[in-house]
C-alpha positions in Angstrom: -20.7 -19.9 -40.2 -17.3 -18.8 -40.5 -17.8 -15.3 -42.4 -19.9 -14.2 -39.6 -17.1 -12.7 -38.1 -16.2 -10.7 -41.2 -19.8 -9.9 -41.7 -19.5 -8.2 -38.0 -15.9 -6.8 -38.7 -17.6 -5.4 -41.8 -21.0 -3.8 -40.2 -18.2 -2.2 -37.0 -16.2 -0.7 -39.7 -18.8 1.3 -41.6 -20.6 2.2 -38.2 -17.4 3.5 -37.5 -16.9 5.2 -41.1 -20.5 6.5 -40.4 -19.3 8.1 -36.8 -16.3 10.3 -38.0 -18.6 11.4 -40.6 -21.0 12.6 -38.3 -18.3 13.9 -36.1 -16.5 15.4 -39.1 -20.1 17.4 -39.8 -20.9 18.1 -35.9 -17.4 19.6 -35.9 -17.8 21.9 -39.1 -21.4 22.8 -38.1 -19.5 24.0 -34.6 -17.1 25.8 -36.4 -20.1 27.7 -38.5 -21.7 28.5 -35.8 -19.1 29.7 -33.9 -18.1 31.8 -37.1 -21.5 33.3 -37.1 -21.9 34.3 -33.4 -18.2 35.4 -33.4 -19.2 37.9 -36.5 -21.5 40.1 -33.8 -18.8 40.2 -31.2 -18.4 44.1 -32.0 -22.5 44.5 -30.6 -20.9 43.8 -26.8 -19.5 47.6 -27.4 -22.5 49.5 -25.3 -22.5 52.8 -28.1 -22.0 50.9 -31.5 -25.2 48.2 -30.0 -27.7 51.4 -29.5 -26.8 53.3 -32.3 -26.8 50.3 -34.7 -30.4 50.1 -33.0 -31.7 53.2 -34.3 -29.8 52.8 -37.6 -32.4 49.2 -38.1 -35.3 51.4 -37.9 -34.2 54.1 -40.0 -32.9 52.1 -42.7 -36.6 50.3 -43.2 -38.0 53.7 -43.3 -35.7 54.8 -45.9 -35.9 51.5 -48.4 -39.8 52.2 -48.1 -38.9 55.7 -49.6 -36.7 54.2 -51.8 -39.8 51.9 -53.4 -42.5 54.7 -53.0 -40.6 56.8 -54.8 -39.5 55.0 -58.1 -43.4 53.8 -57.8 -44.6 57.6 -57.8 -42.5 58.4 -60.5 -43.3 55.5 -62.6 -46.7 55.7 -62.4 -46.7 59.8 -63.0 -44.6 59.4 -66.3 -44.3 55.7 -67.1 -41.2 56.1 -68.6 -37.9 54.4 -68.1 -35.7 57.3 -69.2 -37.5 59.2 -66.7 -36.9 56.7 -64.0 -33.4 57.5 -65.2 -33.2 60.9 -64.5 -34.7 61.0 -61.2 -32.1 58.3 -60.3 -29.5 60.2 -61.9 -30.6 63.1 -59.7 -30.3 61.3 -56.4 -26.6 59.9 -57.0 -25.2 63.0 -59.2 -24.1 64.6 -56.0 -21.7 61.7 -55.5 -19.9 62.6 -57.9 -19.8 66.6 -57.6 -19.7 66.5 -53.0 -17.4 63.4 -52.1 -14.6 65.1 -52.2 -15.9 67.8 -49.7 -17.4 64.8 -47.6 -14.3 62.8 -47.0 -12.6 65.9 -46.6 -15.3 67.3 -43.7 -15.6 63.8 -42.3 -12.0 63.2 -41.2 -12.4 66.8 -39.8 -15.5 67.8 -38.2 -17.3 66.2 -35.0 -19.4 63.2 -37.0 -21.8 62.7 -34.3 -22.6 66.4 -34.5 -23.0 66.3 -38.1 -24.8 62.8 -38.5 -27.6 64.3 -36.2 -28.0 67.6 -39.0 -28.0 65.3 -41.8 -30.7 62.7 -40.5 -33.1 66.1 -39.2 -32.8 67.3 -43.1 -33.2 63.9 -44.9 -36.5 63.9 -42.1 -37.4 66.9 -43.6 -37.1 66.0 -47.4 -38.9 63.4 -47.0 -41.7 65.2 -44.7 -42.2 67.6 -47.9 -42.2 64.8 -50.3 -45.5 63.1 -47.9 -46.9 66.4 -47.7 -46.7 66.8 -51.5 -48.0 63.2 -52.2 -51.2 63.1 -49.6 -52.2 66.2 -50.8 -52.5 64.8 -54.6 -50.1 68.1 -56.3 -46.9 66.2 -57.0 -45.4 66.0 -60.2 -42.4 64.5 -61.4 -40.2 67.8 -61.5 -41.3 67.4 -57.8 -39.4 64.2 -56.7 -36.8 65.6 -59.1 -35.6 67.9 -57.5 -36.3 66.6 -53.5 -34.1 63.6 -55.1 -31.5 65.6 -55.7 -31.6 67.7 -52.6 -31.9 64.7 -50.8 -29.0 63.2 -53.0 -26.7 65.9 -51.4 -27.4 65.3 -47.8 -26.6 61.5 -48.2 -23.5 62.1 -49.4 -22.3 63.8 -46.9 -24.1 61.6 -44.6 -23.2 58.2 -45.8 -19.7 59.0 -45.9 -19.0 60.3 -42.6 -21.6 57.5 -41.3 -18.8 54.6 -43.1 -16.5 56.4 -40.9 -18.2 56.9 -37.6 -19.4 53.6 -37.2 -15.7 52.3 -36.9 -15.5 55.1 -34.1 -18.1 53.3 -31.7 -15.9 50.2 -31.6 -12.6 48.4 -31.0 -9.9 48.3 -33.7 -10.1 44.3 -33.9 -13.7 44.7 -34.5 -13.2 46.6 -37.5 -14.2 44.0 -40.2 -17.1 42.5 -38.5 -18.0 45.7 -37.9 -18.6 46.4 -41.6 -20.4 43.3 -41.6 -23.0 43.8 -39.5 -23.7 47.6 -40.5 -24.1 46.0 -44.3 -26.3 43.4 -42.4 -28.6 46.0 -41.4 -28.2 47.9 -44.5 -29.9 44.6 -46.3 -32.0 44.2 -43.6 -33.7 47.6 -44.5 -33.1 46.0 -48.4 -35.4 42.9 -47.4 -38.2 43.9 -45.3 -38.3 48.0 -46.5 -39.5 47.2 -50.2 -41.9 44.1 -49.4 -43.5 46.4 -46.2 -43.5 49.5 -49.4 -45.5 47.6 -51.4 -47.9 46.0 -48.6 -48.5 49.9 -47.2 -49.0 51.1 -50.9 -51.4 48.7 -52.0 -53.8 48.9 -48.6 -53.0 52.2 -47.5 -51.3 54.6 -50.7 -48.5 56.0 -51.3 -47.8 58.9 -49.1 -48.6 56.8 -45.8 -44.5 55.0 -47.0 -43.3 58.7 -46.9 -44.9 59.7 -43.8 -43.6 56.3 -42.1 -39.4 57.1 -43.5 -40.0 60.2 -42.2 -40.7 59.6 -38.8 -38.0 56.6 -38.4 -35.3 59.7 -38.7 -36.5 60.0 -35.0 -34.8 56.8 -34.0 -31.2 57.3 -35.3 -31.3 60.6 -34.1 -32.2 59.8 -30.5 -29.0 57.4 -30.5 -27.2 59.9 -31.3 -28.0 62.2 -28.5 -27.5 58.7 -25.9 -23.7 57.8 -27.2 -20.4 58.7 -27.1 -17.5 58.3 -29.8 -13.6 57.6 -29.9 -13.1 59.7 -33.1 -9.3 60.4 -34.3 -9.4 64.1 -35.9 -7.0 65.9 -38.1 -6.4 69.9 -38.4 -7.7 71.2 -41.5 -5.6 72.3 -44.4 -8.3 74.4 -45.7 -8.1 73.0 -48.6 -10.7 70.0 -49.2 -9.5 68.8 -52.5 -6.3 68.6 -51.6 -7.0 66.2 -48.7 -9.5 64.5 -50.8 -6.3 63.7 -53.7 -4.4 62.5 -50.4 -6.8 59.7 -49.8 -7.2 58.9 -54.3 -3.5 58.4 -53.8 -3.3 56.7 -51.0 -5.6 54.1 -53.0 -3.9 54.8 -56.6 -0.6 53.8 -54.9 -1.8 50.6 -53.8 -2.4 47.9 -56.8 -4.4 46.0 -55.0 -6.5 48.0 -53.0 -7.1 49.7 -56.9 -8.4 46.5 -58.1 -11.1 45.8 -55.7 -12.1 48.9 -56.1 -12.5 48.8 -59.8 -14.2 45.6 -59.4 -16.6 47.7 -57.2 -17.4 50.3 -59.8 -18.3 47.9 -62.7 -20.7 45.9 -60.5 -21.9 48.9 -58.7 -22.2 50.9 -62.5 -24.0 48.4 -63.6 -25.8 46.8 -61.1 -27.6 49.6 -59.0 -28.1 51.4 -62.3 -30.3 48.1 -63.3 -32.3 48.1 -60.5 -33.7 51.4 -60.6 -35.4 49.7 -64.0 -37.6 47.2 -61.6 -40.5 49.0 -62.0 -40.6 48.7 -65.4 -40.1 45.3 -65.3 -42.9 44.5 -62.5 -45.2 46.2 -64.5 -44.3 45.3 -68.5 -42.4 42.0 -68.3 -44.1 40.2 -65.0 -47.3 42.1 -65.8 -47.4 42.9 -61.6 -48.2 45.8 -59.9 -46.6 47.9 -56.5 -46.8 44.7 -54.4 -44.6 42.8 -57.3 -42.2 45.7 -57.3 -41.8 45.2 -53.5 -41.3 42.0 -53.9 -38.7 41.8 -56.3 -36.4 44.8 -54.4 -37.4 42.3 -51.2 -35.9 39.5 -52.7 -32.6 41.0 -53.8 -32.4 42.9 -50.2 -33.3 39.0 -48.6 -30.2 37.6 -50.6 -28.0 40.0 -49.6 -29.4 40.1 -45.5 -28.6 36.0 -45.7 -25.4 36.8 -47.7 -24.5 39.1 -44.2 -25.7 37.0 -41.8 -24.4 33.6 -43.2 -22.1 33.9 -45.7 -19.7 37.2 -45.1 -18.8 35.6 -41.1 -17.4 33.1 -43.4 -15.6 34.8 -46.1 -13.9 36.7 -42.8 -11.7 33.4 -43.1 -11.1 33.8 -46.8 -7.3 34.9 -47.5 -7.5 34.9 -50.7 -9.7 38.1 -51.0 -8.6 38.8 -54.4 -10.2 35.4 -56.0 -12.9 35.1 -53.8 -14.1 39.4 -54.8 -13.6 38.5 -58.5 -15.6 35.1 -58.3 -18.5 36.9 -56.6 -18.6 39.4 -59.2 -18.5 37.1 -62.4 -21.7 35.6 -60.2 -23.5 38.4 -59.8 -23.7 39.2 -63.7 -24.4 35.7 -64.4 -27.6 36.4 -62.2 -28.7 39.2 -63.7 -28.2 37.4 -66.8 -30.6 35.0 -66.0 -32.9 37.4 -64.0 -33.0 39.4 -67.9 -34.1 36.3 -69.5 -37.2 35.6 -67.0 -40.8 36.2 -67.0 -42.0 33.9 -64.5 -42.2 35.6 -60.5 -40.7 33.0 -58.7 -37.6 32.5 -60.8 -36.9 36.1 -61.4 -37.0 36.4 -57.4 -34.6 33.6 -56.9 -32.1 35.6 -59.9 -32.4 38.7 -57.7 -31.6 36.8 -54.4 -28.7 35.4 -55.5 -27.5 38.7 -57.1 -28.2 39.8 -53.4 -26.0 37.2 -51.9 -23.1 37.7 -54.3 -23.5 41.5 -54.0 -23.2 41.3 -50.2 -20.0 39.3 -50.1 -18.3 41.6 -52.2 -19.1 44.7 -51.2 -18.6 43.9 -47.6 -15.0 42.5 -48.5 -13.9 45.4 -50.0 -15.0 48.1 -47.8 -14.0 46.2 -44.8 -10.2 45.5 -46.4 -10.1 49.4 -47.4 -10.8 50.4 -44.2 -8.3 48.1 -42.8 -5.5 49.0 -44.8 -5.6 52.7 -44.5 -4.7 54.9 -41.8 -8.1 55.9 -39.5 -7.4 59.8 -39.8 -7.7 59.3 -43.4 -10.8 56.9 -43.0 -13.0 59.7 -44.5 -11.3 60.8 -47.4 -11.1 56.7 -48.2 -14.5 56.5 -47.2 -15.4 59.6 -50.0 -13.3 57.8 -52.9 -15.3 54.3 -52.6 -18.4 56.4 -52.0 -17.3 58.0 -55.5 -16.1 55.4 -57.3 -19.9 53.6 -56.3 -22.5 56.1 -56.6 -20.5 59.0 -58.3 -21.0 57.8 -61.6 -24.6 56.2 -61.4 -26.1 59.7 -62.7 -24.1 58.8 -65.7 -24.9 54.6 -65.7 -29.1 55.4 -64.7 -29.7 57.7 -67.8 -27.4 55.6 -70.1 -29.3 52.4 -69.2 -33.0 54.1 -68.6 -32.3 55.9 -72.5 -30.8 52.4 -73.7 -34.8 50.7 -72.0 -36.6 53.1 -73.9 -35.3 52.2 -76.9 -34.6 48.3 -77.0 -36.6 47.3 -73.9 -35.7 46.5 -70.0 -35.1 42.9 -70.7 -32.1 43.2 -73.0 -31.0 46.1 -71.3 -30.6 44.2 -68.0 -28.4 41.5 -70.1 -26.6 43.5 -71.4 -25.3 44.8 -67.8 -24.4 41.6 -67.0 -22.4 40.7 -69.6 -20.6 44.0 -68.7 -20.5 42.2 -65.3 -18.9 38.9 -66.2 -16.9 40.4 -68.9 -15.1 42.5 -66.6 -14.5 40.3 -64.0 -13.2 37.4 -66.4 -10.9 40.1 -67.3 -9.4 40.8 -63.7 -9.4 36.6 -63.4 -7.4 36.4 -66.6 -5.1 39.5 -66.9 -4.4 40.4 -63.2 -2.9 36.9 -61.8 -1.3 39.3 -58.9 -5.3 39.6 -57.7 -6.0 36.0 -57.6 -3.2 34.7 -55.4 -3.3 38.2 -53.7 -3.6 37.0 -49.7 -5.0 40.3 -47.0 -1.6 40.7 -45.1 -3.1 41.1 -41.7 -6.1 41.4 -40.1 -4.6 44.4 -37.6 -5.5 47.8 -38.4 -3.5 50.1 -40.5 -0.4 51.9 -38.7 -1.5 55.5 -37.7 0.4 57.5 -40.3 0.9 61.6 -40.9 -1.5 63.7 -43.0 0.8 63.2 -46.1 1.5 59.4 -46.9 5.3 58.7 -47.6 5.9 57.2 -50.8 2.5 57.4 -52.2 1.5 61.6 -52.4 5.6 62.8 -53.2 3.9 65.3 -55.7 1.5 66.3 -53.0 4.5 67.2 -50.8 6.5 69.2 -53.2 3.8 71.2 -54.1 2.5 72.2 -50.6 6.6 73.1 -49.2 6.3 75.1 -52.8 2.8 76.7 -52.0 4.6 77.6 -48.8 7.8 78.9 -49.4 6.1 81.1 -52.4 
């Protein structure tokens, strides 16, 4: 009878451990939720909520394009290297326009030109329908609508980076970039898996017909709002304001290490999936709904990486560690995405990749934009643009030749060993990146044309250009 009492002492103990556990959880479950909610704060701004509107509806229009297309092209020529070039074709202009973009985008009225560039990528992709319902296309076709199509988009996805940080406050900057990659992988998730549905009931021109028409959203919005858009005086001279922003970057270590760690994933990683159809079809043995599916799962891991995970990586100071991390995980996912044959699992691979993708991307473009000054937004804007899609032309015929010639399988590991490789070596040889903390989360000081310290060259050579 007497250890009754410390039987009871015992049992009100553990209830008690049991109830600050459950308070510890209910607390950090709060604080989740309230990071999540929190992340959409910027939608409260009237022009940046019905713009972001439009933007949802054209986005699903144009990942439907994006899946009809490679499906078209793969099923006219059933070649990987060919896949390649037409992928090559689309992101080429990257590489040849940015600087112009940046350049025009820190200059011109964005609004003005956003509604010109979504009325010509309605009317690329009008043609394209046209072509396909009508049963004339060919692959020289979609060649060469791809790269028309490739030039408008960079123009328009560069001074789009930049005008959606004009519909809203500076302290929404970050979440900003959050939720417009949100809706980006929204497009990602439900575009593809909706492709493939429409393709395999109703054919493929009815996907081009559909992206076409969603060009009429976005470009309403833009007729209904109003921006707050800091513009400079032209130079007249485009590539020299498009070296003011490269140097900007160049002169800032770490700002130059995410964005090399951006250009090996993005190399490598966007170059890879513009194989998927050749997988779907010769390694999972699928047809147009198993290509949807697969580009819907990788868009569905990066939409839950946006809507989850990025309002808590907000949080993260170390951005340094936390941007390498991701990227060792994304290779490590397409590692074992390479390896599969079984649907399910090679899904799962490509969510993942999604999620890591997601985090990183939206870490660095958000901490760019924060760190440099908003008249030079769209020069910065041009450079990551650049550095990311500039030299896919190069990575999609590299990898769609390599496919031909070994197979997709162990061309796909390959790129992520280049993955992991590369970020093991930012993890091991650049300690400065790992314990590198973001500074602030205020905006960048508003700073002249020319940046002191960084562009000295720059300034020499204009007060010489001038006094000649």
């Amino acid at each position: 009878m007497a250890r009754i009492p410390d039987v009871q002492q015992y049992m009100y103990q553990r209830d008690q451990v049991k109830g600050r556990q459950l308070m510890s959880l209910l607390r950090m479950l709060r604080s989740t939720l309230r990071a999540f909610l929190d992340t959409f704060s910027p939608l409260e701004v009237r022009n940046l909520r019905i713009y972001l509107g439009g933007q949802a509806v054209s986005l699903l229009g144009t990942w439907m394009q994006v899946t009809a297309q490679s499906w078209v092209v793969w099923k006219l020529s059933h070649s990987t290297a060919v896949l390649g070039l037409v992928a090559m074709l689309s992101m080429l202009p990257f590489l040849l326009f940015a600087p112009w973009a940046g350049a025009w985008a820190d200059r011109l009225d964005r609004r003005r030109f956003l509604i010109g560039s979504q009325a010509a990528a309605m009317v690329l992709a009008l043609i394209l329908a046209v072509l396909v319902q009508t049963g004339v296309v060919e692959v020289w076709h979609v060649a060469v609508l791809a790269l028309l199509l490739g030039i408008v988009n960079t123009f328009d996805l560069t001074v789009q980076q930049a005008f959606v940080l004009d519909l809203t406050d500076k302290e929404y900057l970050r979440k900003t970039v959050v939720i417009n990659f949100g809706l980006v992988q929204l497009g990602r998730t439900a575009g593809p898996a909706l492709a493939g549905w429409v393709i395999s009931a109703f054919g493929v021109a009815i996907a081009f017909w559909l992206n076409g028409l969603s060009f009429i959203a976005v470009i309403a919005t833009l007729y209904l709002i109003r921006s707050q858009q800091v513009r400079r005086e032209s130079s007249g001279k485009p590539l020299v304001e498009f070296r003011e922003g490269l140097r900007f970057i160049l002169g800032q270590p770490r700002l130059l290490d995410l964005v090399t760690i951006m250009f090996i994933i993005t190399f490598f990683a966007i170059a890879t999936l513009q194989l998927l159809p050749a997988f779907a079809t010769d390694v999972l043995h699928g047809q147009a709904d198993t290509l949807g599916v697969l580009q819907g799962a990788s868009g569905a891991g990066a939409l839950i990486g946006a809507l989850f995970i990025a309002p808590m990586a907000l949080r993260v100071r170390r951005i340094g560690l936390m941007v390498t991390l991701a990227a060792c995980f994304i290779g490590a996912c397409y590692i074992v995405f390479s390896r599969t044959t079984i649907l399910p699992l090679s899904m799962l691979s490509l969510f993942f990749a999604g999620i890591g993708a997601n985090i990183l991307l939206t870490t660095i473009m958000g901490v760019v934009q924060l760190q440099v000054p908003a008249s030079m937004r769209g020069r910065a804007n041009s450079v990551m643009m650049m550095v990311a899609f500039g030299f896919q032309p190069i990575a999609s015929l590299v990898l769609g030749t390599f496919a031909s010639v070994v197979g997709t399988p162990l061309t796909v590991t390959v790129a992520g060993i280049f993955m992991v490789s590369g970020a093991t070596c930012f993890l091991l040889f650049r300690p400065a990146l790992r314990s590198w903390t973001l500074p602030s989360e205020a905006p960048a000081v508003e700073q002249p044309e020319v940046v002191p310290d960084v562009i000295p060259e720059l300034v020499l050579e204009e007060l010489e250009e001038m006094a000649a």
